[in-house]
C-alpha positions as CSV (number, residue, x, y, z in Angstrom):
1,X,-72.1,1.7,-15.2
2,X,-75.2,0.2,-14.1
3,X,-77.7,-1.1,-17.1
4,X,-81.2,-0.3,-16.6
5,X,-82.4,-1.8,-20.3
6,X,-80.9,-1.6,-23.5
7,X,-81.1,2.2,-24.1
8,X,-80.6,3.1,-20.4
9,X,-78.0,3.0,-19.0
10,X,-76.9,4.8,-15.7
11,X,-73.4,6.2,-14.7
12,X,-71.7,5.2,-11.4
13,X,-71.2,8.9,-10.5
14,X,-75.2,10.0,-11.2
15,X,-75.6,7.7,-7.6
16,X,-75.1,9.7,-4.4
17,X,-74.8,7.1,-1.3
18,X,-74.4,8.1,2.3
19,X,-74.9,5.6,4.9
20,X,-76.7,5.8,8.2
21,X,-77.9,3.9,11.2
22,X,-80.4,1.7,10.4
23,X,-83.4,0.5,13.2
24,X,-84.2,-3.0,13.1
25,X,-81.8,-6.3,13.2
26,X,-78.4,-6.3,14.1
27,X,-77.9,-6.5,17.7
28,X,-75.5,-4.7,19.5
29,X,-74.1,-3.5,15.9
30,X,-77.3,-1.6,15.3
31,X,-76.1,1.3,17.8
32,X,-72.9,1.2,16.2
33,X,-72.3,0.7,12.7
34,X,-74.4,2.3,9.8
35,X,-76.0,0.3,8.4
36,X,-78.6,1.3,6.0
37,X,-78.0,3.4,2.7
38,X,-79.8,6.3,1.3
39,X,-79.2,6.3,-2.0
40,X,-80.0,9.8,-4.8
41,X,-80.7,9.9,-8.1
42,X,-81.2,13.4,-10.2
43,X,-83.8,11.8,-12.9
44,X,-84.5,15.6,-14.1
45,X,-79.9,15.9,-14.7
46,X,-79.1,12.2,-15.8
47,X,-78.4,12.4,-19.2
48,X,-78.8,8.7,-19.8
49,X,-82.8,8.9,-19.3
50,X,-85.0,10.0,-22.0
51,X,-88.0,12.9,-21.4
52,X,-90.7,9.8,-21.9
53,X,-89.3,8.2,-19.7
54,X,-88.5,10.8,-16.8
55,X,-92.5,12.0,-16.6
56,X,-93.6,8.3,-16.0
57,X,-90.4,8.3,-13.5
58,X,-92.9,11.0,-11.6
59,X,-95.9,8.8,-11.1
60,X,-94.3,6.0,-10.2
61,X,-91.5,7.4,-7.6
62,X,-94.5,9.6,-6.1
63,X,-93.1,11.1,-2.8
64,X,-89.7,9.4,-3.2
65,X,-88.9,11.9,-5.6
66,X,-88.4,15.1,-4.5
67,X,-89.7,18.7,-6.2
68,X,-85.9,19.1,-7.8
69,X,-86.4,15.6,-9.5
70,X,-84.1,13.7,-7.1
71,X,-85.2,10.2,-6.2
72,X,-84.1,9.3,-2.6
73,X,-84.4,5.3,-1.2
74,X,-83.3,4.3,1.8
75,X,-82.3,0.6,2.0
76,X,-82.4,-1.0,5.9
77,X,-83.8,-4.6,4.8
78,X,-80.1,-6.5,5.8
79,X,-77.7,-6.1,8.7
80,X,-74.7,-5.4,6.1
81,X,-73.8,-1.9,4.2
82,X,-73.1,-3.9,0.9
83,X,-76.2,-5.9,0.2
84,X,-78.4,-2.9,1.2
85,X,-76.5,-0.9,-1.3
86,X,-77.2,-3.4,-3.7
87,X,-81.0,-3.6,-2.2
88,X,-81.2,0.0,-3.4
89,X,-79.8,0.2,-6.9
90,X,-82.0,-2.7,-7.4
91,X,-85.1,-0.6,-6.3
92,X,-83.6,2.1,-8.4
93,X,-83.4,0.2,-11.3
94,X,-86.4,-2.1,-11.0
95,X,-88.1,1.7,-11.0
96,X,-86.5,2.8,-14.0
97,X,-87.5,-0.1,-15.9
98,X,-91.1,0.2,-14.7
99,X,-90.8,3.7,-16.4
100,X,-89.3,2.8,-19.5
101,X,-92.1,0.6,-21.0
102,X,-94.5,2.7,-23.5
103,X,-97.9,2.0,-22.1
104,X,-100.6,0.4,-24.9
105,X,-102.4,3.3,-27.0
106,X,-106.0,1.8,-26.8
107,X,-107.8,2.6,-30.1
108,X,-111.7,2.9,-29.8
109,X,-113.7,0.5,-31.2
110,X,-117.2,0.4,-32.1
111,X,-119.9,-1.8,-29.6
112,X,-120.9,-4.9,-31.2
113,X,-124.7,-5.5,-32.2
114,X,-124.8,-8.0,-29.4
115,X,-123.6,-5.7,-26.7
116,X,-126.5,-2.9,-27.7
117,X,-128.8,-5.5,-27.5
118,X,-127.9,-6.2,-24.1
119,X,-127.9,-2.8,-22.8
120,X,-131.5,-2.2,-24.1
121,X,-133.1,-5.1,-23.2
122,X,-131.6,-3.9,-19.8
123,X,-132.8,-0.5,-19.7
124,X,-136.6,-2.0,-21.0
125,X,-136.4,-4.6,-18.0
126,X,-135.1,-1.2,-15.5
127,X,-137.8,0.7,-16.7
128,X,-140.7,-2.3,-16.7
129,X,-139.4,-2.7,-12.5
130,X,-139.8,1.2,-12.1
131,X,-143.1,1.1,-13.7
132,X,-144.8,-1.2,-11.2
133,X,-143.4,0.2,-8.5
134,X,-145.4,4.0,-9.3
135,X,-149.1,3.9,-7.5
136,X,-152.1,4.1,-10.4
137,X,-154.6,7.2,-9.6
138,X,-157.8,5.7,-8.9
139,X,-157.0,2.5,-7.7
140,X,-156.2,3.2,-4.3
């Protein structure tokens, strides 16, 4: 089980990993031993994730996620198999999390007297610049 927050919580089995060659460090490993992991998650099947939480899951996973509702990360940041496993989940997680707080309802308020005053005496002083700027007839 993998804990996500308090009311999330992710089974072992909803994580797909398959490893593969990974470019960058390693040296002569890099041609031989894979690597990198590509991890998959099905947001849209997991039980453990609320609705609320699975449509801000879209926005943020953008093209990581694909039209089934499968998030795919590939992990190639360390030369060994375990800590870019752990790299992964992490990025899965840290994800998850992003998705699960509630953003702030904003509730309209009301301009303040100050802040009307402000915009008027701004649109007068626009207007007073336009004003000189237009050519009087009859005294060219």
């Amino acid at each position: 089980m993998i804990p996500v927050t308090r009311r999330i919580v992710l089974e072992d089995e909803e994580i797909e990993e398959s490893f593969i060659r990974a470019s960058g460090p390693g040296g002569q490993n890099v041609n031989k031993v894979s690597t990198a992991v590509q991890i998959r998650f099905d947001a849209r099947r997991s039980p453990g994730l609320p609705d609320d939480v699975f449509e801000r899951l879209v926005r943020i996973a953008g093209k990581r996620m694909t039209r089934d509702g499968v998030i795919i990360i590939t992990a190639q940041r360390y030369r060994s198999q375990e800590r870019n496993r752990e790299d992964a989940i992490a990025r899965l997680v840290e994800m998850i999390q992003e998705a699960a707080v509630r953003p702030a309802v904003r509730r309209e308020t009301r301009p303040t007297y100050g802040s009307k005053q402000r915009r008027l005496a701004a649109k007068a002083k626009k207007s007073q610049v336009k004003s000189l700027r237009q050519s009087k007839p009859g005294l060219d």
